[in-house]
N, C-alpha and C positions, 0 to 999 in steps of 0.2 A: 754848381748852383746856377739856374738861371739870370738872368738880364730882368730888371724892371723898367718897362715903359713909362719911366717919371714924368717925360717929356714929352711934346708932339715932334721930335726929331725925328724923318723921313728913315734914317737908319734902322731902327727900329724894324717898322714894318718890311725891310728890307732882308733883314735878318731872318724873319718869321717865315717871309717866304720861301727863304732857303733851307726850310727845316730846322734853325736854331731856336730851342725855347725860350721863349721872351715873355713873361707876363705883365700884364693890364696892371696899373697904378693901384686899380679897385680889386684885382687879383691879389698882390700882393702886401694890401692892409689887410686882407679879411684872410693871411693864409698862418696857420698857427706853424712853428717851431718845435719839434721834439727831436730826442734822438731816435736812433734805430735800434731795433735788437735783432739779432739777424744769431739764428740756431748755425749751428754746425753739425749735423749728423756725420759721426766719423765712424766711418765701419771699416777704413784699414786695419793691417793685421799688425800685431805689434813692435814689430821692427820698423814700420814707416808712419804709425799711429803720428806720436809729436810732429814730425817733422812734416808732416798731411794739416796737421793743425796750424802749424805756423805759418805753411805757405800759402793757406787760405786767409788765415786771420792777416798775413801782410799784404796783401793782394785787398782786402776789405779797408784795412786801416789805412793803404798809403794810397788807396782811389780818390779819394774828396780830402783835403784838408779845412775844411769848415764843418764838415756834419762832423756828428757822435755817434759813435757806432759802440752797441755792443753785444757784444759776440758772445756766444751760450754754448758752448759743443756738451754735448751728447753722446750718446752708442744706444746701439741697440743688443736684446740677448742673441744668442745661439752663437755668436761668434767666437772662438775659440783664445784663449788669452791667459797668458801667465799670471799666476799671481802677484808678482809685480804688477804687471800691467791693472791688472785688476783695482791695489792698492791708488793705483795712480787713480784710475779712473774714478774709484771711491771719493778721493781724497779730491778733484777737480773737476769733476763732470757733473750733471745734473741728471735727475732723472727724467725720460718722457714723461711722467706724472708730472712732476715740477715747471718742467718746460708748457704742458699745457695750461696749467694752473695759470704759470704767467704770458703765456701769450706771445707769437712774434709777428714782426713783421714780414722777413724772408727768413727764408732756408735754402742752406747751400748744402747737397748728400755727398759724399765723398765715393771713389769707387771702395773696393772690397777683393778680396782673392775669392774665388771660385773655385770648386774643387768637382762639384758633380754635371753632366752630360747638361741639364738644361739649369736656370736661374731658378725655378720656382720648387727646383729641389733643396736648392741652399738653406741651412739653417736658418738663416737672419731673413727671410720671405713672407713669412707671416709679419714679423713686427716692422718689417718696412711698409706692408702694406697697411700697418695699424696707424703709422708714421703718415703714410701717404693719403689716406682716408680722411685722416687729420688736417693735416695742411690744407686739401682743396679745399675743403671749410672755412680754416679760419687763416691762412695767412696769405697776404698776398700774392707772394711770386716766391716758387723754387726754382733753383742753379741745380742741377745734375752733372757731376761729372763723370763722363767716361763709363764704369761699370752699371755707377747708379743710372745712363740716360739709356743703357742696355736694359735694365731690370722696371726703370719704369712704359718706357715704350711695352715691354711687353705685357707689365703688368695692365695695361691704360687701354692699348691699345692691337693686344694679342699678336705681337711684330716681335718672333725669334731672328736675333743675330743671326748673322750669318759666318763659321768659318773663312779667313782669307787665307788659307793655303800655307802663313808662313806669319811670321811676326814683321808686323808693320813699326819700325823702333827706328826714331832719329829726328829730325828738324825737319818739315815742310813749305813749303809755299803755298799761300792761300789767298784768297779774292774775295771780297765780299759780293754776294749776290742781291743783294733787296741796298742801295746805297741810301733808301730816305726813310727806312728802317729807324725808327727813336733809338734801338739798344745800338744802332752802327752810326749815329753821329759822329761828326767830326772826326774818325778814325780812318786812316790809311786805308787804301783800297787792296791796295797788296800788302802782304806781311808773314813771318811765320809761326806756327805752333807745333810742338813737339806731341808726338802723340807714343805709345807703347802699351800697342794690344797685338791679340790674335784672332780678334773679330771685328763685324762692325754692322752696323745700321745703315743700308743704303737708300740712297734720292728717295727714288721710286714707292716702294712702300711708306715710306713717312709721309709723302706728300698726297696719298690714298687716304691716309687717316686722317688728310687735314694739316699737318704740321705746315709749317712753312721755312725753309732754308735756307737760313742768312750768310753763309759763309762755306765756302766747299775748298777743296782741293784736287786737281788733275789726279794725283799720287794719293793722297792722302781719303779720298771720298768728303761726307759731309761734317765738317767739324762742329757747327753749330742751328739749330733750328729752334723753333718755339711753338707751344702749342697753337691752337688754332684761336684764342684771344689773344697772339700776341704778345702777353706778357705773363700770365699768370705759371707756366714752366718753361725754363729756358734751359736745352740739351747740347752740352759739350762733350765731343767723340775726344776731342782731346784734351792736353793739358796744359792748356796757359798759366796754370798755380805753379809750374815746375821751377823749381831754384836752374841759377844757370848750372850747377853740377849734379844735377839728378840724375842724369842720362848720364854719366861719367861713375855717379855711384851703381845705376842698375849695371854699367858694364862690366865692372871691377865684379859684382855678388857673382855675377856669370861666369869668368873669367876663373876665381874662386870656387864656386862648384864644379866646371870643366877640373879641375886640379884634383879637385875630392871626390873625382869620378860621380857626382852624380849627373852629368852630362857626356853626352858621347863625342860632338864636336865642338872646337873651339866658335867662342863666340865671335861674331860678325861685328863690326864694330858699327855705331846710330851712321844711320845715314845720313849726309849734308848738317854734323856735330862736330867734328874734328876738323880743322885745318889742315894745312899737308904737313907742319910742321908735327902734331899731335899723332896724326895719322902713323906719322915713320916713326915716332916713340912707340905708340900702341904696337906697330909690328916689328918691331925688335925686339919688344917684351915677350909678344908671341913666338916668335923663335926662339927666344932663350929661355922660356917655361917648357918648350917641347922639347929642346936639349934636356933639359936640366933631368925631364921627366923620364927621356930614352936612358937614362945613365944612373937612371936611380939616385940623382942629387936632389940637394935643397934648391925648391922653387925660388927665382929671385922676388924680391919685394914688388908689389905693383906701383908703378910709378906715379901714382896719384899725385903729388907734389909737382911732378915735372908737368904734367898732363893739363891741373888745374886754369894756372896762368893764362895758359890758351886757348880757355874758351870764352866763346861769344853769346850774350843774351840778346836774341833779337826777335823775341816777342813779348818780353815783359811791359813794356811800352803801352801798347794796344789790348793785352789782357786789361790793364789798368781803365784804359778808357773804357771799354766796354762795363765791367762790372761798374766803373761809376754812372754809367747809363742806366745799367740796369737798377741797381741801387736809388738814382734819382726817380725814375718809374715807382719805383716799388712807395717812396717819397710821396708823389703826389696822388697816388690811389690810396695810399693811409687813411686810415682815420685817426685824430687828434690819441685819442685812446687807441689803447690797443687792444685786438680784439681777445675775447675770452671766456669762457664757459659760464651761461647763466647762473650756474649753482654752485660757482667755486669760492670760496673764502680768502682764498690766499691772496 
């Protein structure tokens, strides 16, 4: 939450010029208080649906402890889902009907599994776009992440991903590029973000359409940009919502299909994820599943216990600051009300 200028204390003005939000005495008697409501569209697939939603909704809740936040998630149709899942979603989610009736402030899209050669063959393409049509209208700022900032560039701004040859999976370093950027306040200059794709969105074309790129990577390419107001979408290539053991459960799912044969080689372990400790657990395991598998034995257990202990979070930090920037942005471009369909009742 911003500083109020109560005072004519020289700090103040001092602060302001350093890019810290600071507002006027008369600023903040005439600024109303609300909470947020900030949507969730969750289009993961159902094996990572809840835990897509947690990592978002704690990532929201534990950015500001002074504001109110509340959180709406969502799905859209065409995506494929269990009946469980289904039950779940029935029984906890809202419908985009409901969700427009009442109205948000942000929306964060979630990525999704992709199955067909281009995005706008996928099932869920129309009603993201029904989704996306929506929001530029009426809510302030959307958060994309990852597959979502893939499908709305192209949707937005006709920019197919590009194949990188191989899967990009593991921890990076990164630099911010724009440092007096409002969403890159007060946030480390250097830091990392886990990413795990097998495409991406590069410089060059985004910054043709306009966008602008606040945060990049030597290895990684561009992890973060925003549209061309600056605030109203904001595109993450990667994943700062990641638990510290995400990338320890995609390795293990991988490891487990190599075993059930629906892969042909063993998986590579995240890059710059494991310690060297972790690392020589991870490859003993690997050698003693390829025994176990030459000899026709029982696979051994995967070591996930041993494994856990040792790892490191060392971008949750600065995910946090950021989305609370962006979140405070989204704050002061509100309106008291929130916005909402001239003709709805609800």
């Amino acid at each position: 939450m911003p500083l109020v200028e109560h005072t004519s204390l020289p700090a103040f003005e001092k602060l302001r010029q350093r890019g810290e939000k600071v507002l006027t005495l008369k600023q903040a008697l005439h600024q109303d208080i609300r909470e947020l409501h900030v949507g969730l569209l969750n289009m993961m697939p159902d094996a990572a649906l809840i835990a897509t939603e947690i990592q978002f909704m704690r990532l929201v809740g534990s950015c500001n402890q002074i504001a109110q936040f509340f959180v709406h998630p969502f799905t859209v149709d065409g995506l494929e889902r269990s009946s469980e899942t289904r039950e779940y979603i029935d029984n906890y989610y809202q419908s985009f009907e409901e969700i427009k009736a009442m109205g948000l402030d942000a929306l964060i899209i979630t990525g999704a599994n992709v199955t067909n050669p281009s995005l706008d063959q996928e099932p869920f393409w129309e009603p993201l776009r029904e989704v996306i049509n929506w929001a530029e209208e009426s809510v302030t700022s959307v958060l994309c992440s990852c597959l979502a900032t893939h499908a709305l560039v192209k949707l937005l701004y006709h920019i197919d991903r590009k194949p990188m040859g191989g899967k990009l999976w593991g921890v990076y370093p990164h630099r911010i590029v724009h440092e007096e950027h409002p969403l890159l306040r007060d946030i480390n200059t250097r830091f990392d973000v886990p990413h795990s794709r097998f495409n991406a969105i590069h410089r060059e074309p985004m910054e043709r359409a306009g966008l602008t790129i606040l945060i990049e990577s030597e290895v990684a390419g561009v992890h973060m940009a925003v549209s061309p107001d600056q605030y109203s979408i904001v595109y993450f290539q990667g994943h700062p919502e990641y638990d510290t053991n995400s990338l320890l459960k995609e390795y293990k799912r991988e490891v487990r299909r190599f075993v059930a044969g629906e892969r042909s080689d063993y998986p590579p372990l995240p890059e710059h994820y494991f310690n060297s400790d972790a690392a020589a657990i991870a490859e003993r395991h690997h050698h003693a599943v390829l025994k176990a598998l030459a000899k026709d034995k029982e696979v051994p257990a995967f070591p996930e216990a041993h494994l856990e202990p040792l790892l490191d979070n060392t971008w949750r930090d600065t995910a946090k600051s950021i989305v609370n920037n962006w979140l405070g942005l989204v704050y002061e471009q509100t309106d008291f009300e929130r916005p909402r369909p001239q003709n709805q009742s609800a």
